[in-house]
C-alpha positions in Angstrom: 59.0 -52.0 4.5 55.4 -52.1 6.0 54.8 -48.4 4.7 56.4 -49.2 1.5 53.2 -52.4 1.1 51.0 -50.0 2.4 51.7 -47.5 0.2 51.8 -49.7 -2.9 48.5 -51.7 -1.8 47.2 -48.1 -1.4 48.4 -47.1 -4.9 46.5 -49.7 -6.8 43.0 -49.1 -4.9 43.1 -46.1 -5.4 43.8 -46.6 -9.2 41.4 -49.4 -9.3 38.6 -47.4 -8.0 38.9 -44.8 -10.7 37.4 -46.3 -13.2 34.0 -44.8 -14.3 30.8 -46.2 -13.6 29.2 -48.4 -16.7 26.2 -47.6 -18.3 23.7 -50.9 -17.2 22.6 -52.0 -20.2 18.7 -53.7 -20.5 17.5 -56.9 -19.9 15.1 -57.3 -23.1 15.8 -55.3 -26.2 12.8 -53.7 -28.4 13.1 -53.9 -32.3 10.8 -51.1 -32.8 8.3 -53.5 -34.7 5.1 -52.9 -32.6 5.6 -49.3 -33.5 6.3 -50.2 -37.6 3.2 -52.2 -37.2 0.2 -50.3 -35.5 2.2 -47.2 -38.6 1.4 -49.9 -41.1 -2.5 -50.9 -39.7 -3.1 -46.9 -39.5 -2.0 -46.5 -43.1 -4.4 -49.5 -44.1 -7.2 -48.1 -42.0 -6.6 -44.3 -43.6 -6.6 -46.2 -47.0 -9.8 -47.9 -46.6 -11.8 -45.5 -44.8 -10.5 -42.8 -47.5 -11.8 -45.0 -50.2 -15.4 -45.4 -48.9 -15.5 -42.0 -48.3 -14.5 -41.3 -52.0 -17.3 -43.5 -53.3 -19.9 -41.1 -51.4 -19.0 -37.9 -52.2 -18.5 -39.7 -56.0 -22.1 -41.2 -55.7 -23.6 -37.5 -54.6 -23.8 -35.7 -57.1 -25.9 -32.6 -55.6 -22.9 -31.2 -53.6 -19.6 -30.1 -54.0 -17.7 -31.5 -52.0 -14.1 -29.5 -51.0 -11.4 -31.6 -49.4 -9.3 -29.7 -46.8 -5.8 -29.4 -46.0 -6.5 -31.0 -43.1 -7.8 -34.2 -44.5 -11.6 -34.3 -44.8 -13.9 -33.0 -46.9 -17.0 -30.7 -46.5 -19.6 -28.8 -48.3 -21.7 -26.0 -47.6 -25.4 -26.5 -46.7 -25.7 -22.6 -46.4 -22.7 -20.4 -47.7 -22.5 -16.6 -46.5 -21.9 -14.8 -49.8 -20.3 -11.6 -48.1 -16.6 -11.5 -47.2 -16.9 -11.8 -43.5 -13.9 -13.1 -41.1 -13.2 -16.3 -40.6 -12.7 -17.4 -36.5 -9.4 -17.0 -35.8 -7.3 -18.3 -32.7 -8.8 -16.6 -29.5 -11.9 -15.7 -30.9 -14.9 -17.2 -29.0 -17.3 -19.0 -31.4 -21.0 -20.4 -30.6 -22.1 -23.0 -32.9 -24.2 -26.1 -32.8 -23.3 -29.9 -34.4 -24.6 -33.5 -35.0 -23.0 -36.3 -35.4 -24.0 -39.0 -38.1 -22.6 -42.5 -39.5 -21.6 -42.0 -43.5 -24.9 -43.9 -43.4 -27.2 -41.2 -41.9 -27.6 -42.5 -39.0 -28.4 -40.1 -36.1 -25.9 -40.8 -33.6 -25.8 -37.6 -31.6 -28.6 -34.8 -32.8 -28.1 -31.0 -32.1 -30.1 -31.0 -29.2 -28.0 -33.8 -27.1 -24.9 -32.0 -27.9 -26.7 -28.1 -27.7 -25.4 -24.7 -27.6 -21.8 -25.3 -27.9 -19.1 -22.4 -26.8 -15.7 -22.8 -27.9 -12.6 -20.2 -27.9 -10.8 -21.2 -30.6 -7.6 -23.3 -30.3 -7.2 -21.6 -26.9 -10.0 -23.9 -24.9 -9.1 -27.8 -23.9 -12.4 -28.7 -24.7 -14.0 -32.1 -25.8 -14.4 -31.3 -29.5 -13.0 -33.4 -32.1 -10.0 -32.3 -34.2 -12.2 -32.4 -37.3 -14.5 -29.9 -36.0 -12.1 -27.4 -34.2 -10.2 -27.3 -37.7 -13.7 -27.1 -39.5 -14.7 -24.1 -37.6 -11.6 -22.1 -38.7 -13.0 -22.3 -42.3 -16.6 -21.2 -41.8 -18.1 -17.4 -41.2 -20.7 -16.6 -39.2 -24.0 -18.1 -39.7 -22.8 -20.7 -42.2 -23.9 -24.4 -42.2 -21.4 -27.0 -43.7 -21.3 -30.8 -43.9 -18.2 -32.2 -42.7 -17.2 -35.7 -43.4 -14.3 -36.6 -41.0 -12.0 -39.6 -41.3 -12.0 -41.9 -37.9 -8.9 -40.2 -37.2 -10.4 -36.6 -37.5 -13.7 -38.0 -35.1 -13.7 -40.0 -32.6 -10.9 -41.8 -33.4 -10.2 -45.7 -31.8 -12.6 -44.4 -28.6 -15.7 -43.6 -30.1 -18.6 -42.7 -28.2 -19.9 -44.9 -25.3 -22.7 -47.0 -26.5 -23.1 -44.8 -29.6 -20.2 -45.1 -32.2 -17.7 -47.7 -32.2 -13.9 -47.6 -33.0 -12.3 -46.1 -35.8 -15.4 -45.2 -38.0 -15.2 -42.8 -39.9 -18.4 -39.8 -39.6 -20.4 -36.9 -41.3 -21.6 -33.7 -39.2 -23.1 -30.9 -40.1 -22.2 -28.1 -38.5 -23.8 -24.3 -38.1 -21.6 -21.5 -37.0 -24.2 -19.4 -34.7 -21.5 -16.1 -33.8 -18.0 -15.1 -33.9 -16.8 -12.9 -30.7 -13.3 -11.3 -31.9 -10.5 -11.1 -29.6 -9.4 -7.4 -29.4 -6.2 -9.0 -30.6 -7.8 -9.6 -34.0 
């Protein structure tokens, strides 16, 4: 009889310790909204910035200005008229840049920033976005105006005692040499 209670009481542990483990659910629950709302504050800021932007190129009426697929818009200070290549990815470029407010401001001059080396969308250099897609639309010894969106520039860091957050910026960029890849 002993076995028999020992066998049953061993029978239900084991049956009772089968179960699966449970998923352990979280204390606090996110709805999401912080996420909805810095979407909805970058759509205003895109808005606004895109606006002012469209009121200078409106007001200048001595350029023509080409918007990119990448969202900014440029024009060409000095265009190469001969059907050279354009950078493409691997190729190592040399080129120099400023950086300006939409103002004209000086913020950083060609000289601060110098002689600038850049493989193209191969290096994990410090360049803006704006400018590494710029570059890919330029030949050689071209010099174009970029105006970038803060997104596109510097972006909500901005430059240390120099540009603050989320401002949108012009630079003008010249495109010294292109190095093909053997590749290309």
């Amino acid at each position: 009889m002993l076995r028999k209670i020992a066998a049953l009481f061993t029978f239900f542990a084991i049956a009772a310790s089968c179960k699966g483990p449970e998923a352990r659910r979280p204390v606090q629950q996110s709805t999401g909204t912080f996420i909805q709302e810095s979407a909805e504050r970058n759509k205003a800021l895109y808005t606004d910035e895109k606006e002012k932007i469209e009121k200078i190129i409106k007001a200048d009426t001595t350029q023509d200005y080409i918007a990119s697929e990448s969202g900014f818009w440029y024009y060409y200070n000095i265009k190469d008229t001969v059907s050279a290549p354009k950078p493409k990815i691997g190729d190592d470029v040399t080129f120099t840049y400023n950086v300006k407010e939409l103002n004209g401001t000086l913020i950083l001059s060609e000289e601060e920033v110098g002689l600038q080396r850049y493989k193209v969308d191969q290096t994990n250099q410090e360049l803006i976005s704006g400018i590494r897609d710029g570059i890919k639309l330029m030949q050689e010894g071209e010099t174009v105006t970029f105006i970038f969106p803060s997104y596109k520039a510097y972006g909500y860091y901005g430059i240390e005692n120099k540009l603050g957050t989320n401002i949108p910026i012009k630079s003008t960029v010249t495109l010294k040499t292109i190095k093909q890849t053997p590749e290309n």
